[in-house]
N, C-alpha and C positions, 0 to 999 in steps of 0.2 A: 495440464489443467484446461479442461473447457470454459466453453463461454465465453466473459468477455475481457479476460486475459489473453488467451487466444485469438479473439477478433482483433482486438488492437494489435495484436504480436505480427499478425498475417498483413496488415494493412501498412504495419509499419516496415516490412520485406518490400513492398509494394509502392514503396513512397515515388518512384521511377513517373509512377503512369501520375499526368496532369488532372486526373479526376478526382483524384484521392489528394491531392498535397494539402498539406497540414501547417497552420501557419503556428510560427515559433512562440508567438506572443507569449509571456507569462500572467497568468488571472490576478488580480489583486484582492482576492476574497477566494471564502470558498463557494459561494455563491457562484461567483464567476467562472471558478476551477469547474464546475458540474457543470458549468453549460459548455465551456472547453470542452467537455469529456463528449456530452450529447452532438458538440458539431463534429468530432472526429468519429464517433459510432454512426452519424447519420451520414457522414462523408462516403464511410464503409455499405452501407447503405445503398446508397446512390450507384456506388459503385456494379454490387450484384444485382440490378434494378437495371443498370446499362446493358451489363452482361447477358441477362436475359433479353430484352429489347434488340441485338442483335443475333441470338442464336434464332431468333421469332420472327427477325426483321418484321416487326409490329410494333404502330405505336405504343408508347409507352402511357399510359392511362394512372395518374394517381391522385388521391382525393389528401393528401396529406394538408391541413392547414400551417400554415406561419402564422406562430405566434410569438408576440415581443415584449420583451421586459421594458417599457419604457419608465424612466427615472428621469424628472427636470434638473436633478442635479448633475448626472451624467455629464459629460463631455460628446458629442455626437458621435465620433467615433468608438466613444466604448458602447455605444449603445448598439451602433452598429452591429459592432461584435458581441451584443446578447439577443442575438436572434435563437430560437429553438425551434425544431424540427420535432415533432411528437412528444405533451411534453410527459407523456406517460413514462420516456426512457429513465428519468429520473428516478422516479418509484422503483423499475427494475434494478439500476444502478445501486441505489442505496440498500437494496435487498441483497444484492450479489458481495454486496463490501460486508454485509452484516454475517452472509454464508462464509464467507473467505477470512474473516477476525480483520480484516483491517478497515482503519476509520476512512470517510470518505475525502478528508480530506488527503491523507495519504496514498490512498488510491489513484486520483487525480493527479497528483505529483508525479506518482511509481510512472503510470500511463505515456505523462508529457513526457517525461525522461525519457522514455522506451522510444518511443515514436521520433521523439527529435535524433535520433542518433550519438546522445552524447557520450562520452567513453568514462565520464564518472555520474556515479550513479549514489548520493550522499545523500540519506534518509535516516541522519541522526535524530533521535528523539523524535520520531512522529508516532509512536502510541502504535505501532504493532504489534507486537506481542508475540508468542510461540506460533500461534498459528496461522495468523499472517506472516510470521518470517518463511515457514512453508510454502504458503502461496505464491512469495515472493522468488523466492530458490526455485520452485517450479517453473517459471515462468521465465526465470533467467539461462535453464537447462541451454538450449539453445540459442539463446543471443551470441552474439559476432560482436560489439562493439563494448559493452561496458569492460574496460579494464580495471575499475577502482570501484569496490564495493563498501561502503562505508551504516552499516547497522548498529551504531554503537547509540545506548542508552536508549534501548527498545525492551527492554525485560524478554528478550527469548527464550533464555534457562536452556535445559541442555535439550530440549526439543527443537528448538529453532539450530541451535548447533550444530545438531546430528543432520540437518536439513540440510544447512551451508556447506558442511563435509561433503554429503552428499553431492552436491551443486558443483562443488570442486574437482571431484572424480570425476567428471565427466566435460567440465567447462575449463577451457585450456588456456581462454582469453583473459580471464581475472587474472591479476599479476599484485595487487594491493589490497588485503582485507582487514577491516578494522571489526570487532565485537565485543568491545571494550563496556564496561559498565552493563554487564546483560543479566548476571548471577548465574553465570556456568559452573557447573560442578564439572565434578571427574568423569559422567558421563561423554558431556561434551567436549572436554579436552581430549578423552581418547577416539571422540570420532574423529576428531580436525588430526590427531595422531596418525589415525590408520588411514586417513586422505594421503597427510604428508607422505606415505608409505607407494603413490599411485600417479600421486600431483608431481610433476617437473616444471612446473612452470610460473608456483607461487613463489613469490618476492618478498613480500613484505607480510607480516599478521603482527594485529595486536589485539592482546587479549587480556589485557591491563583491568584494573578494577572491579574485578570479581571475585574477592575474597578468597581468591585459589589456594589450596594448603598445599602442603608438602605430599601429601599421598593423591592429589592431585593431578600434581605435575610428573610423576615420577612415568607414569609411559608416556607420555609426549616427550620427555625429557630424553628416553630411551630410542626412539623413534629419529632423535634428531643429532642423535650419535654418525647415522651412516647418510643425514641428510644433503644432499650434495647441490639444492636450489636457493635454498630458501636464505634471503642478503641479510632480513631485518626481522628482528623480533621481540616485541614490546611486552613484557611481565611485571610492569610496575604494578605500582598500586594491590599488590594482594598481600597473601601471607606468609610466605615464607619463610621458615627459620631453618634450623641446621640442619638437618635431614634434606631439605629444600635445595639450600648450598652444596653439599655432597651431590645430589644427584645433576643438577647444571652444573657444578665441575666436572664432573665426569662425561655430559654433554659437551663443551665446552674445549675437554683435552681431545676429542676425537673427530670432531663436526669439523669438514672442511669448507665450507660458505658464508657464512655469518660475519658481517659487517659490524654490524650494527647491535647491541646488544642493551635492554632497560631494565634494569632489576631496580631501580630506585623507588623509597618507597615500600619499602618489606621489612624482613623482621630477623636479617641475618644475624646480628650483633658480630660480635669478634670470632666467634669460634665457627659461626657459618659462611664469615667469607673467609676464614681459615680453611674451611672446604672447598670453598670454590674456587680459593688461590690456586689449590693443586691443579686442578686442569687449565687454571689459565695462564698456566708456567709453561703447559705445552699448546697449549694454541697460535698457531701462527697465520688467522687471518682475520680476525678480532680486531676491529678499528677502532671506535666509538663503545663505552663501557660506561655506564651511569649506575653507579652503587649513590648515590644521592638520600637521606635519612633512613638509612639502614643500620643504627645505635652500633657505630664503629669506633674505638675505642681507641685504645694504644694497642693492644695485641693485633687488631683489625689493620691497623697501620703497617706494622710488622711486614705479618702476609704479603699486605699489598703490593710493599717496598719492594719483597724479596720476587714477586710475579714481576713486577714494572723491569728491574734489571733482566732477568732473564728470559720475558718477552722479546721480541724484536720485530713488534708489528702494529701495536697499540699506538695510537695516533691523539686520541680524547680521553682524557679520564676527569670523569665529574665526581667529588667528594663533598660536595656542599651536604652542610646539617649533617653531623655527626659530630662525634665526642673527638676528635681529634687532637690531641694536644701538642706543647712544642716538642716533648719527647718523640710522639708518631710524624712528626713532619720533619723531625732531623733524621730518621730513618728514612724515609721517602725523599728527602734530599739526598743525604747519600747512594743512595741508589740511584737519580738520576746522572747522577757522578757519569755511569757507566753506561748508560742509555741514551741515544743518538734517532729514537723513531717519534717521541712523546711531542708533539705541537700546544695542546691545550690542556691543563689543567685546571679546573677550576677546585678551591679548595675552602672557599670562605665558609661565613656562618657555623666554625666548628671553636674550640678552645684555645684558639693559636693565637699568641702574642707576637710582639714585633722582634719579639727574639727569634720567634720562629721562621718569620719571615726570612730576617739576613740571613741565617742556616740555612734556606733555601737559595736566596740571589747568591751567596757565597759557592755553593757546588755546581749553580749554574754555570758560572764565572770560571770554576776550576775545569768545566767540560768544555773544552774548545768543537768539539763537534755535536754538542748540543743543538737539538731542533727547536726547542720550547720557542714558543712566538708569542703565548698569549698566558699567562696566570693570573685567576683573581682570585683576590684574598679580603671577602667579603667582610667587614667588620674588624678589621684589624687595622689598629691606630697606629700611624706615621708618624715616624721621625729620622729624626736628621741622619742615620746610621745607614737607615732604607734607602732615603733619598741620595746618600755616597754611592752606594752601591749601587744601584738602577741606572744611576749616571753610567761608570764605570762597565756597568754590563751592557746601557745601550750605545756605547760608542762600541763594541766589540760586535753587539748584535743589533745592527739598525733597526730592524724586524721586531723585535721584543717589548712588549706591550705590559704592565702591570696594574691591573684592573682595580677598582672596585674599595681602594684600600681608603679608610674614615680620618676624618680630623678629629682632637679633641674632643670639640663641641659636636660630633658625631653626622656633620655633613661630608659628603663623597669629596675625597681628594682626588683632584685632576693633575696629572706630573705635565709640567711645560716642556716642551720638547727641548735638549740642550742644546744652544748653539755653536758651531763651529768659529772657533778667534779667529779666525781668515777671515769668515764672513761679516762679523764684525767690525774687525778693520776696514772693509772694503765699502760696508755701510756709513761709517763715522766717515770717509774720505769723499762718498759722493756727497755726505748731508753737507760738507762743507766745501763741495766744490773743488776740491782739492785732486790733482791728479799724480797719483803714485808715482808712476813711471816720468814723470816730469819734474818731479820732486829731487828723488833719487838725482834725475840728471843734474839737477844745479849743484846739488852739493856734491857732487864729484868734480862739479868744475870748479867748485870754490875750492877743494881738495889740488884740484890740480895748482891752480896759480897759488 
């Protein structure tokens, strides 16, 4: 991109030489941001204005005036820093942003980002658009430092997409992208597809709340079968149903990288994560798994039970908000019977009673090599049954946390930690000054005589 993308990009490779340094301050307006922008383009300036002056070794002769935004309300130092240098650069500036689709105040920000060196670069919701996300990808082709690109809830649609794929193939340094809330269709997932097919070096994408359907996802989904990078990857928020399910299990059974995994939020119901149980019966590097209101059922329950046993790598599983009943949670308890990798579960806000609960502390209890550390079981009422057992399990697993569970009157129950009778004893014997081991001795001597 020429112009004055380019100028700043060149200036900011440049930041070395003492002519050009650029001071970090942030504008507090956008006022301010455009006169930011004018004293880094006039710094650039100065700069090629030296350059010539020594190839000439000739004075240097210029008629520029300084002109100053003076404000009584200012502070002297901000005033300081609204000095301008030509103030015509403005008009061009605002012209170039109008060329380029992006507003000036996001411009100004893109700019300061670039220049200061930072390694995240997050321009959520500043009104870009498709065609300044272009600009932006163009511009980023060659930077060395941003690793975290964050464009989400800019409406880029599958132009701006096709941009960032682009940007991708050839930029090795991003490692984290977010373009979440954009309205990506199937266009743009299969270009961020056939990037993944070039790219080794992306880590993270999410592409969450874009109404994504089932024929959507289905070559990205394909693509991520033989993807061997890529840790983390965020799919909530769209639309998914069973067709959807089917093909992320089938992802799912063969992808060997993926950590991290957000399908919460979609439209599987029971017979679609019925599909996508089957591949994640065979996955073995699936850490974190969030199916979170995804209308899951008892059949849904089922599935899961029978993926969770025959995993042996699933570390997180979030089932918040879904249809869950005590019957799907005594299947998923029995199964953790047999499962030794699961740490957190969360399972609240679904149909599960306190019956359902014990059915769970109960198989916890029977798994001596249980990993579980942490379960909440949001909206489900306590009582004395729970309370046995939680004891019971936390003296066996100190570590074991039960979260989130309600009182009656529907305020959050907090479990007291139980205390150890030694320790009790040994409390009752200082409050009263009383020393054990000197105790004992008397009545042995009184035993004696």
């Amino acid at each position: 991109m020429a112009g004055i993308i380019t100028e700043v990009y060149k200036l900011s490779k440049e930041r070395s030489n003492p002519l050009v340094k650029l001071t970090k301050s942030r504008a507090v307006s956008e006022t301010n941001l455009l006169i930011h922008l004018n004293r880094i383009l006039d710094a650039y300036d100065a700069e090629l204005k030296n350059e010539e002056l020594i190839a000439e070794n000739t004075p240097l002769k210029t008629t520029k005036i300084i002109h100053r935004l003076d404000r009584k309300d200012r502070h002297q130092d901000v005033q300081d820093a609204c000095q301008i240098h030509d103030l015509t650069l403005r008009e061009s500036f605002l012209t170039n942003c109008e060329q380029l689709g992006i507003p000036p105040l996001a411009m100004t920000y893109f700019l300061d980002r670039i220049t200061s060196g930072d390694s995240e670069l997050i321009m959520r919701n500043l009104g870009i658009g498709p065609t300044g996300s272009v600009a932006v990808a163009d511009a980023l082709a060659r930077n060395a430092t941003v690793t975290r690109l964050d464009l989400s809830l800019n409406d880029i649609q599958d132009k701006g997409a096709v941009a960032v794929a682009k940007l991708l193939e050839v930029n090795c340094h991003i490692t984290n992208v977010s373009l979440s809330e954009n309205k990506i269709g199937k266009d743009g997932t299969e270009a961020l597809g056939n990037m993944l097919t070039v790219n080794d070096s992306l880590l993270k994408i999410d592409i969450s709340r874009n109404h994504l359907t089932d024929e959507d996802i289905q070559f990205f989904s394909n693509v991520l079968q033989t993807e061997d990078s890529l840790t983390s990857l965020d799919l909530s928020h769209n639309s998914f149903g069973i067709t959807g399910g089917e093909y992320i299990g089938e992802m799912v059974a063969l992808n060997s990288s993926l950590r991290v995994l957000n399908l919460g939020w979609n439209r599987l119901g029971d017979e679609g994560v019925k599909q996508f149980c089957v591949g994640l019966k065979e996955n073995r590097t699936l850490e974190k798994l969030d199916l979170c209101w995804n209308e899951i059922g008892h059949e849904g329950a089922k599935s899961i039970a029978s993926s969770i046993q025959q995993n042996g790598k699933l570390i997180e599983l979030n089932l918040n908000n879904n249809r869950i009943t005590d019957r799907g949670m005594e299947k998923i308890a029995k199964s953790l019977e047999l499962n030794d990798t699961l740490k957190v579960l969360k399972i609240g806000f679904n149909l599960i009673t306190s019956e359902g609960a014990c059915a769970l502390l109960r198989s916890l209890f029977k798994n001596s090599g249980s990993a579980i550390e942490e379960v909440r079981l949001a909206e489900v009422e306590i009582n004395n049954s729970i309370k046995e057992l939680y004891n019971q399990l936390k003296i066996r697993k100190p570590r074991f946390h039960l979260l989130e569970l309600s009182t009656a009157s529907g305020d959050l129950y907090n479990f007291v930690k139980p205390q150890n009778p030694m320790m009790v004893l040994d409390d009752y014997l200082k409050r009263n000054k009383l020393n054990a081991r000197r105790h004992r001795g008397l009545e042995g001597d009184e035993e004696d005589s």
